[in-house]
N, C-alpha and C positions, 0 to 999 in steps of 0.2 A: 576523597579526591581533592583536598584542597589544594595540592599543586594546581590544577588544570585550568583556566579560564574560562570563565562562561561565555555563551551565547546572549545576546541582546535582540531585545523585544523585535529588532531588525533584522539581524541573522532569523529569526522562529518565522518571520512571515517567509521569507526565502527558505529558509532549509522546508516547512509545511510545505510551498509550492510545491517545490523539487519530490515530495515523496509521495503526494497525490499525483501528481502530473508532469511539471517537466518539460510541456509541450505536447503536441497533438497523437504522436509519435507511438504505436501500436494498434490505434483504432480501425485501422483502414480494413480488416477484416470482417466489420460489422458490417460495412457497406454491401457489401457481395453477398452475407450471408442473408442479413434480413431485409435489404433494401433499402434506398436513399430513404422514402420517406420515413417507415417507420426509427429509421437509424435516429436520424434528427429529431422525430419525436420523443425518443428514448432517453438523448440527449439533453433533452428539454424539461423531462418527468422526472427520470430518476435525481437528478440532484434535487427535488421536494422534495418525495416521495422516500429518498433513499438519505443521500447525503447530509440534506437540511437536520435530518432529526438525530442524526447520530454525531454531525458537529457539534449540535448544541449541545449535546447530551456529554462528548468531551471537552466542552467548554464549561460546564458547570462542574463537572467532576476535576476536574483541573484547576478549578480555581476554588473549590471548598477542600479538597484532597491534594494538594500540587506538590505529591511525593515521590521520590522516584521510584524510578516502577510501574508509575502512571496504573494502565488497567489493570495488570497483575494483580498491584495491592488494595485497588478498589474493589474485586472481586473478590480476594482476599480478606479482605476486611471487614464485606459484609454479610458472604457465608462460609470463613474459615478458609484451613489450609488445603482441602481437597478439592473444593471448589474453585478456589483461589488457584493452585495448580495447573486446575484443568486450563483454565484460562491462559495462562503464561504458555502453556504449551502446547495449544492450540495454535495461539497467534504465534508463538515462535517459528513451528512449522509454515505457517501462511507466509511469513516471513522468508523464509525460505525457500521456499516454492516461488516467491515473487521476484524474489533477489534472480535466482534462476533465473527465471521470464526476461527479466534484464538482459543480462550477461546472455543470452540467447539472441534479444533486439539487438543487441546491439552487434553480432555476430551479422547478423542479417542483413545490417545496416550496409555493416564493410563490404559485404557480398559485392553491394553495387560500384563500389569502388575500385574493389578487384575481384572480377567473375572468377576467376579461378578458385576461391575461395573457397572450399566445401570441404566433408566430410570430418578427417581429423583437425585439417589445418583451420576450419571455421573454430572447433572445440578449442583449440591451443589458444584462440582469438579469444574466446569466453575466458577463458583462464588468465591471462594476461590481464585483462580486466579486474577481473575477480581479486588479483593477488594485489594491483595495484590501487585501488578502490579500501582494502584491508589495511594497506601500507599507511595510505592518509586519514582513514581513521585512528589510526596506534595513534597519531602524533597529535589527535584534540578536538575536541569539538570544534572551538573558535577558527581553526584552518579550515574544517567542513567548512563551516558557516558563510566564511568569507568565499570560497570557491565557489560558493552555491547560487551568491550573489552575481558573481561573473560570469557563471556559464549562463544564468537564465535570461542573461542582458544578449549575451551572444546567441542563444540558438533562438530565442523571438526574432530576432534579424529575417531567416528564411523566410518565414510564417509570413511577418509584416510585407516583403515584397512580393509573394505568393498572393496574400490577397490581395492588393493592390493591384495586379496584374489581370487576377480573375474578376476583378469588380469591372476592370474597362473592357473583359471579353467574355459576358454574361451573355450566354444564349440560348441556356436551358432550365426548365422548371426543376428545383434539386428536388422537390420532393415526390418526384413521377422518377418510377413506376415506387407505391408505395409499400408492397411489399413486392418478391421475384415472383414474377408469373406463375400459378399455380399453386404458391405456397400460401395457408392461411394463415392468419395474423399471429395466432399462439403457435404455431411451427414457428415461425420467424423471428416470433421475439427469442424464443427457446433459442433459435441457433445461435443466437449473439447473447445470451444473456450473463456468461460465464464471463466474456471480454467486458459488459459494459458493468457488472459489479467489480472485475479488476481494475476497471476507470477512474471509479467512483469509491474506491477504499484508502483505507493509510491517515485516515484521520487523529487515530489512537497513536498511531507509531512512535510519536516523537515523546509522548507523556512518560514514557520509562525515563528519558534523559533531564525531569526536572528537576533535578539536581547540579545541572549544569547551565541552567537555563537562571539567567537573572528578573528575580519576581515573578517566580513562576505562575503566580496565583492572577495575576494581570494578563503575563504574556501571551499565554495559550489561548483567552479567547481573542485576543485582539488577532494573531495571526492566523486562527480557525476564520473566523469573519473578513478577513482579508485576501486568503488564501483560495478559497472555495470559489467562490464569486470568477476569479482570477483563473481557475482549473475550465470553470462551466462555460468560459468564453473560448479559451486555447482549445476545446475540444470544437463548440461548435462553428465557430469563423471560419476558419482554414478547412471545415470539412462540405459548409455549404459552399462554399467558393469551390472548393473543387469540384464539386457536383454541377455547379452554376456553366461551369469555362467548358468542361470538357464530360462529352457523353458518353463514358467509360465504367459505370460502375459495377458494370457483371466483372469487372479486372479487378476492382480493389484488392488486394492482397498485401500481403507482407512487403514494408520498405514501400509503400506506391505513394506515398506521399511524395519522394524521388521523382516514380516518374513524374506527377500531376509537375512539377517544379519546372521538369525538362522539356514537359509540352508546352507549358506558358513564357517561359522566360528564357528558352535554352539551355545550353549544355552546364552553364556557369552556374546557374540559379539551381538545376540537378544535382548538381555536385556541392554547393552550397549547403541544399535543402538535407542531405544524407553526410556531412559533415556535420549538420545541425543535430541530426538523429543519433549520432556517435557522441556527440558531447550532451545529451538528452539523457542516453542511459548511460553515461557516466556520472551524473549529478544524480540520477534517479539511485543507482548502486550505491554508490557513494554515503548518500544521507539515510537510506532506510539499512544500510550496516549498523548506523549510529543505534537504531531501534532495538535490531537484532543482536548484536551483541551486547548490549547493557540488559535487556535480560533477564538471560543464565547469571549475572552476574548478581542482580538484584535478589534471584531466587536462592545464590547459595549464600548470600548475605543473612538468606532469611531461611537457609539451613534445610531448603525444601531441593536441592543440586548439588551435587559434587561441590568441595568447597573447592576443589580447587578452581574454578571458573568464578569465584569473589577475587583473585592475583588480579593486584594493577599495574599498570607501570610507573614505578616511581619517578621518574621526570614529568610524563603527561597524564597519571591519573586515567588511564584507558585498560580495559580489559583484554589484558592477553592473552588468555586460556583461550575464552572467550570466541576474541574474533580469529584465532588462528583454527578451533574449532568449526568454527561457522564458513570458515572460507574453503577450509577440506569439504566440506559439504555440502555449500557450493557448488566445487567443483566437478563432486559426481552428478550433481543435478542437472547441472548444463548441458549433460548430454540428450537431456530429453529435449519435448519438441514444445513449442510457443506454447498450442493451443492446451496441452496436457499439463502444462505448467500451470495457467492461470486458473483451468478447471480446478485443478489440487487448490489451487490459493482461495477461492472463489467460495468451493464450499466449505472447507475449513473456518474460512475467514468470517461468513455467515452467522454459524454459529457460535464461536466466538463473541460475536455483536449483540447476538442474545446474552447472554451471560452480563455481559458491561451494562444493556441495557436494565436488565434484574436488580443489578448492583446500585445502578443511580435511584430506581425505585425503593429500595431497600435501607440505602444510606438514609436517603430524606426521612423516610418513616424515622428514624432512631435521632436524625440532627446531632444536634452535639453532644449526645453520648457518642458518636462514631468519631469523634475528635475532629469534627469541620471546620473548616478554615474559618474565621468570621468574614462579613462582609464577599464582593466580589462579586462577579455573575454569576443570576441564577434565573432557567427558563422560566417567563411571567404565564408558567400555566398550574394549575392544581394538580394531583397525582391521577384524577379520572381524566383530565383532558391530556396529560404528559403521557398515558398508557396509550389514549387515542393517538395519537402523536407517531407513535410507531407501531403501531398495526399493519401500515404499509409494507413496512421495515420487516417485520415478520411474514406477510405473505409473498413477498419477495424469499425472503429465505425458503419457503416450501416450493416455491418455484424452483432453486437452484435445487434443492435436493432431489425434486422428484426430475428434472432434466437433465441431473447430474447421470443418474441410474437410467432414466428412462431416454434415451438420445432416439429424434427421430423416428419415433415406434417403436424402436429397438430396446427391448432389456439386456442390458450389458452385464451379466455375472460377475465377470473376471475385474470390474471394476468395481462394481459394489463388493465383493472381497476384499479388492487391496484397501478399500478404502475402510472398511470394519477395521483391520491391522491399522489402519494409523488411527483410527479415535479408540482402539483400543490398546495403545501402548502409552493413552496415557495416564488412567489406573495402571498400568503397568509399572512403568517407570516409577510414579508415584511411591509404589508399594514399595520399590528397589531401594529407592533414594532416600525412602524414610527409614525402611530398614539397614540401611548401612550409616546411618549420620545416629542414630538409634546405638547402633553396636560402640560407635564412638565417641558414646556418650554427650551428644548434641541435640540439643530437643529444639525444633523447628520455634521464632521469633514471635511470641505473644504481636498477635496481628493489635492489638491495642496501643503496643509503644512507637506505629509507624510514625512518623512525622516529616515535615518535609525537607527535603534536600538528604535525606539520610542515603 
């Protein structure tokens, strides 16, 4: 892709925002389900507990490994192609699924702007998005990057005069009632916990694109460290403050960051606040396409995918199998619903995280037999405190899985089914893909000769 222009260490802190967060914008469900206090407590833990140790951990693998492909080939690299596979297409899927969730918000969003909005005409809204969000990735990175810049300057606008408004009309304690009456604490956190791991993820995303990224081996942690920090605020300010102004959180629901806007500040500040929401998951779609579509691409570079999804475009150096693939599919996904969306993302995504995690433990043990970047960041902890480190991270994931299956009391069969078919289509695929790159005489890329920017 030497046509294309990179991204700078500037574009990475903004494009990172953008595909963590974005803005506050999805959260308000948590408030309803498990309640002001706990929410904000959640708020407050999980980025230690969750986030902290899986940035650092793509901050070190990113600047000893800053190849593209990012997790893929760090997974890849430290137990092979089947492993390394699974990986890619695992998070692909999350991907997917997330992208979805998007393209859905932001559906939601428009709602408020025009009630009439539903059914097909809400989908035709997702799609519109979808196709246009695809459009601007064909044409480069560096266009992302700069967009990403501008929309994040514009939709803080709402937020900023939201809280400002609720800080002068502070009349209630946000963290009362601490969980919904009735409900105990592991019900509560359960109900939310699929939305606040979809919060709290996307850290990895952009590592596939460091090949397009200038000094990748610098960039990534400096906008990992910048970016986070930057997410854990947008989440929590504008959610205490609305808790604070207005005694409403058995209503949080979908888009109510709108209403809290229109009870503080009026009609203008509503319509503001849900024009910010539209240009939120425009920037959020937008940037984590860059993730998803590079890829397939990376994978059939490395002869574990259809090659035909390696085609770039010779002007911009962008994959166009690729994101024309991903955006048909997409578009059937959109027609599902929020919460079913980010579940799919949520535990896919999890486990995934194990795997990356595996991989940084795994690399280190080998050091530069693994071909490590020299120098650069690397967590100031030994291999027995870096395992300690994420244990959290791990009983988090047995959480999501056994609430994934177990909702409420409830064993949900038909869910643990579909969900077996998707972590089992990817030994599937695997099998297919090796078996026909095989027949065409293509033997999947010696994980030793990766290097970066390839």
């Amino acid at each position: 892709m030497a046509t294309a222009r990179r991204a700078s260490t500037f574009h990475l802190v903004f494009l990172t925002y953008a595909v963590i967060c974005s803005g506050a914008y999805g959260l308000e469900q948590m408030v309803s389900a498990s309640g002001p206090g706990l929410t904000i407590l959640v708020m407050i833990a999980l980025p230690i507990l969750w986030a902290v140790p899986l940035t650092l951990t793509c901050a070190e693998l990113s600047a000893s490994h800053p190849v593209e492909g990012g997790y893929y080939r760090w997974v890849r690299l430290a137990f092979g192609d089947f492993v390394g596979y699974q990986a890619g297409w695992l998070v692909w899927l999350a991907n997917l699924a997330t992208n979805a969730a998007f393209a859905v918000l932001f559906a939601n969003y428009l709602g408020q702007l025009v009630p009439g909005l539903q059914g097909e005409w809400r989908w035709l809204a997702a799609l519109v998005l979808i196709w246009a969000t695809t459009l601007l990735n064909y044409l480069g990175i560096r266009l992302v990057g700069v967009t990403s810049v501008v929309l994040t300057v514009v939709l803080f606008l709402p937020f900023l005069f939201m809280t400002l408004l609720g800080l002068v009309q502070w009349r209630y304690n946000p963290l009362v009632p601490f969980t919904p009456p009735g409900m105990g604490i592991l019900e509560a956190f359960g109900a939310s916990l699929m939305i606040a791991v979809w919060l709290y993820s996307g850290y990895e995303k952009l590592t596939t694109n460091a090949g397009e990224v200038e000094n990748p081996s610098r960039a990534f942690p400096i906008a990992l460290g910048i970016a986070v920090p930057m997410a854990v605020l947008s989440y929590l300010i504008p959610t205490v403050v609305g808790l604070a102004a207005c005694d409403d959180w058995s209503h949080w629901g979908e888009a109510h960051f709108s209403v809290l806007a229109r009870n503080m500040g009026g009609p203008a500040l509503g319509v503001f606040m849900t024009f910010g929401g539209l240009l939120s998951n425009i920037c959020l779609l937008m940037v984590t396409i860059l993730g998803q579509s590079r890829l397939p691409m990376v994978m059939a570079e490395d002869r574990l995918f259809p090659s035909a999804f390696s085609r770039v475009s010779r002007r911009f150096g962008t994959p166009v199998v690729s994101l024309l693939t991903g955006a048909v599919l997409l578009s059937l996904l959109s027609r599902e619903g929020f919460i079913e969306l980010t579940g799919l993302f949520s535990l896919v995504q999890v486990l995934a995280y194990c795997l990356i995690y595996a991989a940084l433990l795994r690399l280190r043990r080998r050091g530069q037999d693994a071909g490590a970047h020299p120098g650069g960041f690397r967590i100031p902890l030994g291999n027995a405190s870096l395992l300690l480190m994420m244990v959290p991270s791990f009983l988090i994931t047995g959480f999501v899985v056994v609430e994934r299956f177990w909702n409420a009391g409830v064993f949900d069969a038909r869910r643990l089914g579909l969900d077996v078919l998707v972590f089992a289509s990817g030994p599937l695929t695997y099998l297919v893909f090796k078996r026909r790159e095989s027949s065409l005489g293509r033997r999947p890329r010696p994980t030793g000769n990766l290097s970066p920017g390839v």
